[in-house]
DODOKOL-474888 format. One record per residue (C-alpha): x, y, z; residue number from 1. Coordinates in nm, 3 decimals, decimal comma. Example, Ala and Ser with C-alpha at 12.3 -4.5 7.8 and 13.67 -1.06 7.14 Angstrom:
2
+---------+---------+---------+-----+
!       X !       Y !       Z !   n !
+---------+---------+---------+-----+
!   1,230 !  -0,450 !   0,780 !   1 !
!   1,367 !  -0,106 !   0,714 !   2 !
+---------+---------+---------+-----+
//
This chain:
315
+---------+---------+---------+-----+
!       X !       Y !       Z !   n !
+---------+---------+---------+-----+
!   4,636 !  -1,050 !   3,141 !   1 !
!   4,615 !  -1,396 !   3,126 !   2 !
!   4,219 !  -1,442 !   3,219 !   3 !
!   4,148 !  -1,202 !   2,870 !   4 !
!   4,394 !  -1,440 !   2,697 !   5 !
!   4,172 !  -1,744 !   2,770 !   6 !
!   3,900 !  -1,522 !   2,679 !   7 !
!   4,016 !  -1,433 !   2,298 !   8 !
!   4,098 !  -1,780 !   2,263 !   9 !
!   3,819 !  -1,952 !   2,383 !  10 !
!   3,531 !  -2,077 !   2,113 !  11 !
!   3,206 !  -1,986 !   2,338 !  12 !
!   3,367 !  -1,625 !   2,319 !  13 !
!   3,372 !  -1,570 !   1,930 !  14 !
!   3,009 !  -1,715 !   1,908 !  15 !
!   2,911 !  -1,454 !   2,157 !  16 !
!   3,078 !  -1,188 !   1,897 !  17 !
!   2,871 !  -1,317 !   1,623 !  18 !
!   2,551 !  -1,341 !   1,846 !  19 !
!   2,612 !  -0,995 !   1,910 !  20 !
!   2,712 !  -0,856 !   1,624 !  21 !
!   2,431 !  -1,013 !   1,455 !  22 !
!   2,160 !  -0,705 !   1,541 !  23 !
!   2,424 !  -0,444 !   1,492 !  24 !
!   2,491 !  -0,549 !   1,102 !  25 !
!   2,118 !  -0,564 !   0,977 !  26 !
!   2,085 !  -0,231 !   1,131 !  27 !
!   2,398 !  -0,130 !   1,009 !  28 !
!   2,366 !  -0,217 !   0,657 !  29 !
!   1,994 !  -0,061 !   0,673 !  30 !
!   2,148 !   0,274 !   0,829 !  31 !
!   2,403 !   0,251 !   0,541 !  32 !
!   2,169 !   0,189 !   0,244 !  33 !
!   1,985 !   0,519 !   0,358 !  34 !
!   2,290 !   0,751 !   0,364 !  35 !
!   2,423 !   0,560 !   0,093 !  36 !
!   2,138 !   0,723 !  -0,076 !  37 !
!   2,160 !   1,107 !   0,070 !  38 !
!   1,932 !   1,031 !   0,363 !  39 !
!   1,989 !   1,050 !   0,729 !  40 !
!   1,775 !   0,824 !   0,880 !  41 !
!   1,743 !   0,884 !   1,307 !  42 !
!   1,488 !   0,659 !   1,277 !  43 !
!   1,651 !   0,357 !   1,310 !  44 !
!   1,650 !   0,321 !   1,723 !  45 !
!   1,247 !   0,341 !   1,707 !  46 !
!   1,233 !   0,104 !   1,451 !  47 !
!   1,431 !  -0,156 !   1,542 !  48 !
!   1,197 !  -0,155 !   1,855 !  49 !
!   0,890 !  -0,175 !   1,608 !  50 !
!   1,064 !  -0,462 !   1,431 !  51 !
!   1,124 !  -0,638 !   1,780 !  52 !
!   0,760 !  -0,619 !   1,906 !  53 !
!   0,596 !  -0,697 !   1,561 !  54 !
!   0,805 !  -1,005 !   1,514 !  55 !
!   0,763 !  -1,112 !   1,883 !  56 !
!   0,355 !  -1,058 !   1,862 !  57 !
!   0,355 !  -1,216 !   1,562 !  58 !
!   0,501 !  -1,476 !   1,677 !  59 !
!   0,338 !  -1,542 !   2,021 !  60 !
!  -0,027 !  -1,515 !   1,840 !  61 !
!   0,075 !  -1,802 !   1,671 !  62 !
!   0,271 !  -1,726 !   1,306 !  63 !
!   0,613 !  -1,899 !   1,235 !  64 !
!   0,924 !  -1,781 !   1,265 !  65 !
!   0,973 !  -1,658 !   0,945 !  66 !
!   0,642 !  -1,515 !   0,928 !  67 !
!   0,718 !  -1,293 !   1,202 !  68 !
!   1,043 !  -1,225 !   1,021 !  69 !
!   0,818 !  -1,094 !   0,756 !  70 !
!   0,563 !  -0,866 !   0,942 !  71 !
!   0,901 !  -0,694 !   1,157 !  72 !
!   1,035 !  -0,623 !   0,793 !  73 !
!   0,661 !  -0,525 !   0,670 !  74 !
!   0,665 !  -0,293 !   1,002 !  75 !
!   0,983 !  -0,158 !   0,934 !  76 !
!   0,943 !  -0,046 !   0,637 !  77 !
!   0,598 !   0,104 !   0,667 !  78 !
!   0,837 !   0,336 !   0,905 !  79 !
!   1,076 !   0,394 !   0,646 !  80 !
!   0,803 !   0,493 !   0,388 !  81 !
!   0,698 !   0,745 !   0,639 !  82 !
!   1,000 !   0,841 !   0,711 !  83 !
!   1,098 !   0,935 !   0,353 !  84 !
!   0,743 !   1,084 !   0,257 !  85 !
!   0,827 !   1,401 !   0,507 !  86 !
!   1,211 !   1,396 !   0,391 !  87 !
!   1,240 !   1,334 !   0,027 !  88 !
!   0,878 !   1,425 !  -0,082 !  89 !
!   0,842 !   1,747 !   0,133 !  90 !
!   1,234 !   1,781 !   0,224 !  91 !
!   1,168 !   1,858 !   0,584 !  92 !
!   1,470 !   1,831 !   0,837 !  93 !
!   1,574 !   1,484 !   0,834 !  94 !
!   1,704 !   1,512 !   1,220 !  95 !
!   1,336 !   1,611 !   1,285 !  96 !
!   1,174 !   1,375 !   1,122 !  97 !
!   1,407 !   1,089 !   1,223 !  98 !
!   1,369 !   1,179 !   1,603 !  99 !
!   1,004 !   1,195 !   1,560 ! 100 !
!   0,980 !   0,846 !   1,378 ! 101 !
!   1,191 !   0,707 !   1,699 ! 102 !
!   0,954 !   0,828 !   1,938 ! 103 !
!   0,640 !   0,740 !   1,708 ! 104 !
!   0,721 !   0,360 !   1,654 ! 105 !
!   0,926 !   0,329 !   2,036 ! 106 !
!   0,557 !   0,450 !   2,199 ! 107 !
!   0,348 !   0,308 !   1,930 ! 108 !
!   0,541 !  -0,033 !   2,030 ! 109 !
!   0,518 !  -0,001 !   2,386 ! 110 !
!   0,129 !   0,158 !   2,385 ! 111 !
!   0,060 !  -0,223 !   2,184 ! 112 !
!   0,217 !  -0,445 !   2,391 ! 113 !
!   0,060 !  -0,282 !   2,650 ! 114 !
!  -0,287 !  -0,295 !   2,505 ! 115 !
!  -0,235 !  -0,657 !   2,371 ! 116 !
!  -0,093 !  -0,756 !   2,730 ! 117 !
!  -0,268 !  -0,540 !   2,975 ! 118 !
!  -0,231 !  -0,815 !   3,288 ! 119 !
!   0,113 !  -0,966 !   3,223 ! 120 !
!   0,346 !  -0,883 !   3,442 ! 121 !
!   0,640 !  -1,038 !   3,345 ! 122 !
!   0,715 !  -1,084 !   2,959 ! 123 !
!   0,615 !  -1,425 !   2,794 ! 124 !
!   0,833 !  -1,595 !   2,594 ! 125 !
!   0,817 !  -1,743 !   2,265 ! 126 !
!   1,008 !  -2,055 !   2,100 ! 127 !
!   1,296 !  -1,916 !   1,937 ! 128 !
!   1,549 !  -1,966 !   1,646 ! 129 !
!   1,767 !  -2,263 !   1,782 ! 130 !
!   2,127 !  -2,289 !   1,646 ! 131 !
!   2,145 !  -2,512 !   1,326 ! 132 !
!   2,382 !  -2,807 !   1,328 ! 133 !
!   2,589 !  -2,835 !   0,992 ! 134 !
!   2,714 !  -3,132 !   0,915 ! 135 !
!   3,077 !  -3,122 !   0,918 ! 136 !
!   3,091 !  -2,805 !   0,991 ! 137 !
!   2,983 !  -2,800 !   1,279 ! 138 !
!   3,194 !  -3,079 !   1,448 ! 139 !
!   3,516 !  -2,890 !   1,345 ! 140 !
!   3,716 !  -2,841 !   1,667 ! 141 !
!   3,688 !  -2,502 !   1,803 ! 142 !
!   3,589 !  -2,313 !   1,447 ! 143 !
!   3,249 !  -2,553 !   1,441 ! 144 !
!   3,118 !  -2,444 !   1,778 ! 145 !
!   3,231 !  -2,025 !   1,686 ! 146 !
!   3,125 !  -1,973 !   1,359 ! 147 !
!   2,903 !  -2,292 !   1,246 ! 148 !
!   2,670 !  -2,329 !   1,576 ! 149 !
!   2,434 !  -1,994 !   1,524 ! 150 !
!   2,100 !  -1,920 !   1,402 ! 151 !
!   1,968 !  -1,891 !   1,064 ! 152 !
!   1,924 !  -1,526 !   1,102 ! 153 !
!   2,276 !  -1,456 !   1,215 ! 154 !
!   2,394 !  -1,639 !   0,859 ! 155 !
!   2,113 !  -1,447 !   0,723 ! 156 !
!   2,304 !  -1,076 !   0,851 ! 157 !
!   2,638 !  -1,209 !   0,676 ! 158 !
!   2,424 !  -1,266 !   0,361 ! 159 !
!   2,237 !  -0,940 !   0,396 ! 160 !
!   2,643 !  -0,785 !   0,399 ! 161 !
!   2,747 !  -0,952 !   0,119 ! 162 !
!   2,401 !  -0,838 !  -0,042 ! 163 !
!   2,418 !  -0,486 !   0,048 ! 164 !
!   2,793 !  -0,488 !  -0,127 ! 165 !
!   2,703 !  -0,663 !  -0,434 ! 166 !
!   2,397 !  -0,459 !  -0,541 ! 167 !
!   2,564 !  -0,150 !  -0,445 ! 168 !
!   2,919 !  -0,220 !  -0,668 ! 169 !
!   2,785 !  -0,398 !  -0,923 ! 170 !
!   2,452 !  -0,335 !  -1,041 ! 171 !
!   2,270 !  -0,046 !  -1,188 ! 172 !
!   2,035 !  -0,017 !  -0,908 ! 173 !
!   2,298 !   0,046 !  -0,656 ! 174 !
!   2,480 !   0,294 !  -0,903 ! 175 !
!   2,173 !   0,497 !  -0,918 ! 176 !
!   2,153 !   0,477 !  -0,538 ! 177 !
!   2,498 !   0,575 !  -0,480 ! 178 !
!   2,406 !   0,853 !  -0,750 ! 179 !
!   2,171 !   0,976 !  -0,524 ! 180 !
!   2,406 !   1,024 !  -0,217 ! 181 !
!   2,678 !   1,180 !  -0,434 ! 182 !
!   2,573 !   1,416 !  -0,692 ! 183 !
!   2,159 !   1,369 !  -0,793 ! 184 !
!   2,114 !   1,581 !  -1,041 ! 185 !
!   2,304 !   1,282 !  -1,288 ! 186 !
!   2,048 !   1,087 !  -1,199 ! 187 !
!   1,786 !   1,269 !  -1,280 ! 188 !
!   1,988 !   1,331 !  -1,634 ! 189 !
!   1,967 !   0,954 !  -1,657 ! 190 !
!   1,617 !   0,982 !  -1,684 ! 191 !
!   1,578 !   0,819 !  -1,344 ! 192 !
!   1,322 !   0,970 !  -1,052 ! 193 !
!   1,591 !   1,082 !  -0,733 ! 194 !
!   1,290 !   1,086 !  -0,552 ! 195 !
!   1,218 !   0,736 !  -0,620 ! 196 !
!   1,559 !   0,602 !  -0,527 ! 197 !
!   1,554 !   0,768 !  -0,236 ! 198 !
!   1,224 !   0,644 !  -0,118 ! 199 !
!   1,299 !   0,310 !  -0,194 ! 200 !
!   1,645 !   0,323 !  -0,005 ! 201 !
!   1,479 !   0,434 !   0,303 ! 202 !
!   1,171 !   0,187 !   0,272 ! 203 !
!   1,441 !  -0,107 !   0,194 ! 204 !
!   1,672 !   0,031 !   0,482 ! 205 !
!   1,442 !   0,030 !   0,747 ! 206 !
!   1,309 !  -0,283 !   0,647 ! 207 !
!   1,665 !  -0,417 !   0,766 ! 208 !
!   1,668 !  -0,256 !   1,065 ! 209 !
!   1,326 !  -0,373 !   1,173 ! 210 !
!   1,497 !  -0,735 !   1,137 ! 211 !
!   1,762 !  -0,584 !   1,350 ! 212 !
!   1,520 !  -0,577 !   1,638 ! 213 !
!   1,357 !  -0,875 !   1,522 ! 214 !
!   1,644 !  -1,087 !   1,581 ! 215 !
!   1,650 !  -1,001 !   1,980 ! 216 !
!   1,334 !  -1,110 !   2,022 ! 217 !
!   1,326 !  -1,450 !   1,812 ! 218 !
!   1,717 !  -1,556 !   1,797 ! 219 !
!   1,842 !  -1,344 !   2,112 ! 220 !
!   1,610 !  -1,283 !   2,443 ! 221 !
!   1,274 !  -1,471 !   2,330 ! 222 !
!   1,038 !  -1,218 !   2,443 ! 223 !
!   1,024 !  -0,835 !   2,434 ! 224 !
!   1,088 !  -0,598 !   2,683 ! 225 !
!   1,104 !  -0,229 !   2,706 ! 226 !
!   1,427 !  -0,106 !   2,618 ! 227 !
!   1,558 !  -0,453 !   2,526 ! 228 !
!   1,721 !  -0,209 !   2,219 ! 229 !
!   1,944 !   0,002 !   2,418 ! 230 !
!   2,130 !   0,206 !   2,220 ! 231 !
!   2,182 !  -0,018 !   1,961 ! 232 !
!   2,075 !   0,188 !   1,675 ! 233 !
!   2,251 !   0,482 !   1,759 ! 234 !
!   2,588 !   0,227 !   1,768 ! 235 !
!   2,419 !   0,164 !   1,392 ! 236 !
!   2,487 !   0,503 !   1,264 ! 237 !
!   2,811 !   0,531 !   1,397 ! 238 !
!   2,952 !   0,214 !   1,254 ! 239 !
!   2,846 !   0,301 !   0,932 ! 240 !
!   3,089 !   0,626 !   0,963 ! 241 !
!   3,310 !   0,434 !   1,141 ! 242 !
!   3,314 !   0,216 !   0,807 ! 243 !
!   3,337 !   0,504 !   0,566 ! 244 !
!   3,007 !   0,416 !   0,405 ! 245 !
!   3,130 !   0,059 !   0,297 ! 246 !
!   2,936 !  -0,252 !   0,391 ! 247 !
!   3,244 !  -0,489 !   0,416 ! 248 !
!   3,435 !  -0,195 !   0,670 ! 249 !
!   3,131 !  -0,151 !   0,857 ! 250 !
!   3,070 !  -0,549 !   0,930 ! 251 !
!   3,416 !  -0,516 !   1,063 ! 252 !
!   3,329 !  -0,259 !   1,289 ! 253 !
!   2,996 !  -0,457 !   1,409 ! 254 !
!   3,229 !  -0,735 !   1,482 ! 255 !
!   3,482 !  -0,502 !   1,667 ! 256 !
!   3,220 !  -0,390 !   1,879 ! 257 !
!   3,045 !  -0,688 !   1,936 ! 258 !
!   3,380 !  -0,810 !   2,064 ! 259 !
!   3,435 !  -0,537 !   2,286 ! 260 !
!   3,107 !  -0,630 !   2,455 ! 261 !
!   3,160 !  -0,972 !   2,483 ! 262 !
!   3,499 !  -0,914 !   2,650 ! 263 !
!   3,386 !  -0,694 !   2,877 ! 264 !
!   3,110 !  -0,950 !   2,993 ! 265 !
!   3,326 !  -1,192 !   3,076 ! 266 !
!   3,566 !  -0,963 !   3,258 ! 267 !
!   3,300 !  -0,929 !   3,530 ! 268 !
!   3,297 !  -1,282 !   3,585 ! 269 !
!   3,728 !  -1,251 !   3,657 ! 270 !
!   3,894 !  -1,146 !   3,975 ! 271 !
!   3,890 !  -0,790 !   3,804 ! 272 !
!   3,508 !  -0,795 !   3,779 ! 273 !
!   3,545 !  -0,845 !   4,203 ! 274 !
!   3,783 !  -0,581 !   4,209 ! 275 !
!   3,638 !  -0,275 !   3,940 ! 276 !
!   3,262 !  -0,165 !   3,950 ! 277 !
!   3,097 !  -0,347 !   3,661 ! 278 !
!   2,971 !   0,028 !   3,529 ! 279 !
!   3,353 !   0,028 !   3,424 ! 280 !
!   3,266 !  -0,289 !   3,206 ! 281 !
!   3,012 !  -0,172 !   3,077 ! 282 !
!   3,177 !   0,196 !   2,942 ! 283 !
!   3,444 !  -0,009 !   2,771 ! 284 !
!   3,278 !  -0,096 !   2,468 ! 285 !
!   3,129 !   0,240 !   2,446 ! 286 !
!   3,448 !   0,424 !   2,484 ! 287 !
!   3,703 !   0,201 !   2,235 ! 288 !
!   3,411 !   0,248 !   1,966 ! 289 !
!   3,417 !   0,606 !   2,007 ! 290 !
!   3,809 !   0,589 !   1,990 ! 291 !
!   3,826 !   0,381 !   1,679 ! 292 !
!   3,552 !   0,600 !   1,539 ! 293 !
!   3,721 !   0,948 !   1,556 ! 294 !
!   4,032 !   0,785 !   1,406 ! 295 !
!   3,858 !   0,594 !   1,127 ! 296 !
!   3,646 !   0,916 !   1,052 ! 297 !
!   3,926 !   1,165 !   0,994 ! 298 !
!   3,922 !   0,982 !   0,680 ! 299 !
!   3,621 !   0,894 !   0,584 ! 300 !
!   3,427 !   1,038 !   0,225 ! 301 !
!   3,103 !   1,124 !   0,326 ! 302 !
!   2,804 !   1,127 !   0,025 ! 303 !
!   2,881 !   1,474 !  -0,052 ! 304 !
!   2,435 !   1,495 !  -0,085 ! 305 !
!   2,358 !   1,299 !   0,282 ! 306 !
!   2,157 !   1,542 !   0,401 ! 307 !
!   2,096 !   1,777 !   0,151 ! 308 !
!   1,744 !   1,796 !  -0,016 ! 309 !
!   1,672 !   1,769 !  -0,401 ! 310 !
!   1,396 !   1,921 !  -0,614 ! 311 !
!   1,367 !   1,770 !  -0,940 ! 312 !
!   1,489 !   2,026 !  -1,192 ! 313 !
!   1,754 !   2,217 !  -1,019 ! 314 !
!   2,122 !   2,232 !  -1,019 ! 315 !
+---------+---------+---------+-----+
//
């Protein structure tokens, strides 16, 4: 008990969180923005791999950081237009369509690096995002080295939160897109294109979670490897239920999971890692999401149109 005490209260821990956590919320508030809007988007685990190899090869053939920034969003949300051509302009199944766009940008991704790379063997590395130093901030005791020692695309993710809420409570645009999740046909009376709001939700939202992957190639790991995303999108989706559909709740479940993971790293290094087979570790962040996620769900109000196709003109 006492090695997970030093743990929670050491600093290096709490900037692992918000290393982390980092991915999950751009994903998270892209996967959001979608449903927020009535779509379903299953695309997201494809196209944060698409995000993580565009940035990467963007990167290694010799563009800046934030240029490669730029084409993973670009690549994302060529995805997401796709994705919400077949759903919201033909209104096929969006668990069909979202499965297929995983699988099309996942072995578009790894057919590219392969072509691009055919005699590496091992994956090359780029220069990274280094930490920025604040000054002042930075040199605080303990809070300095957790919270003011990270990237600029982690601060970027808690500005993409804060974002997400602001246009979604207090502008017109995110009225009409939480419009379309909740009852469409008052947009349309609005004299506004559903259609439209949709697509651009899902083009915007995927856009995010290309920068999702982006960030574990240029902040994270520094070069790109096959299944470098691991689940990660599919831990997306489920915070954003386990945060009933609200950006601030579902940052707070990035950072509960991102916690969990962290911990359990560390654990292996204890006398219990020596002791317990490190697949135990590695189920427990898994297993207390899934716990806090069937008790925050019970009461969560889902957009009472996720899912459900509109055709301009009915009721």
């Amino acid at each position: 008990m006492s090695e997970i005490v030093d743990i929670l209260i050491s600093a290096s821990f709490w900037a692992a969180v918000l290393r982390i956590a980092s991915p999950l919320i751009f994903a998270t508030m892209g996967e959001l923005i979608c449903e927020r809007a009535g779509i379903l988007n299953l695309g997201i685990e494809g196209i944060m791999v698409a995000g993580a190899f565009a940035g990467w090869m963007a990167v290694y053939s010799g563009a800046g950081l934030w240029w490669g920034v730029g084409v993973a969003l670009l690549v994302g949300m060529g995805f997401g237009l796709l994705h919400a051509v077949f759903t919201v302009v033909f209104s096929l199944s969006q668990h069909v369509v979202g499965l297929g766009i995983t699988l099309l940008a996942t072995s578009s991704s790894y057919y590219a690096y392969r072509l691009s790379l055919p005699e590496v063997t091992s994956p090359p590395r780029i220069e990274p995002f280094q930490p920025l130093h604040i000054p002042g901030l930075s040199d605080i005791p303990f809070i300095g080295e957790a919270l003011f020692s990270q990237t600029a695309l982690t601060y970027l993710a808690f500005g993409v939160v804060a974002l997400t809420a602001l246009t979604l409570y207090r502008t017109p645009l995110g009225l009409a897109v939480r419009a379309a999740g909740e009852n469409p046909s008052a947009v349309e009376a609005q004299g506004l294109s559903v259609a439209a709001v949709r697509i651009g939700a899902v083009v915007a939202g995927s856009g995010l979670m290309a920068v999702g992957g982006a960030f574990l190639t240029m902040s994270a790991f520094s070069s790109f490897f096959f299944e470098m995303i691991n689940g990660r999108g599919w831990i997306a989706i489920a915070l954003v239920v386990f945060g009933a559909w609200s950006p601030w709740k579902a940052l707070l479940g990035a950072l509960l999971f991102a916690a969990f993971d962290a911990l359990q790293v560390r654990l292996q290094q204890t006398a219990l890692g020596a002791e317990i087979p490190y697949q135990v570790f590695l189920m427990i962040p898994f297993i207390l999401s899934i716990l806090a996620l069937v008790l925050m769900s019970r009461r969560a109000n889902v957009p009472a149109a996720l899912m459900v196709p509109y055709n301009r003109g009915e009721r």
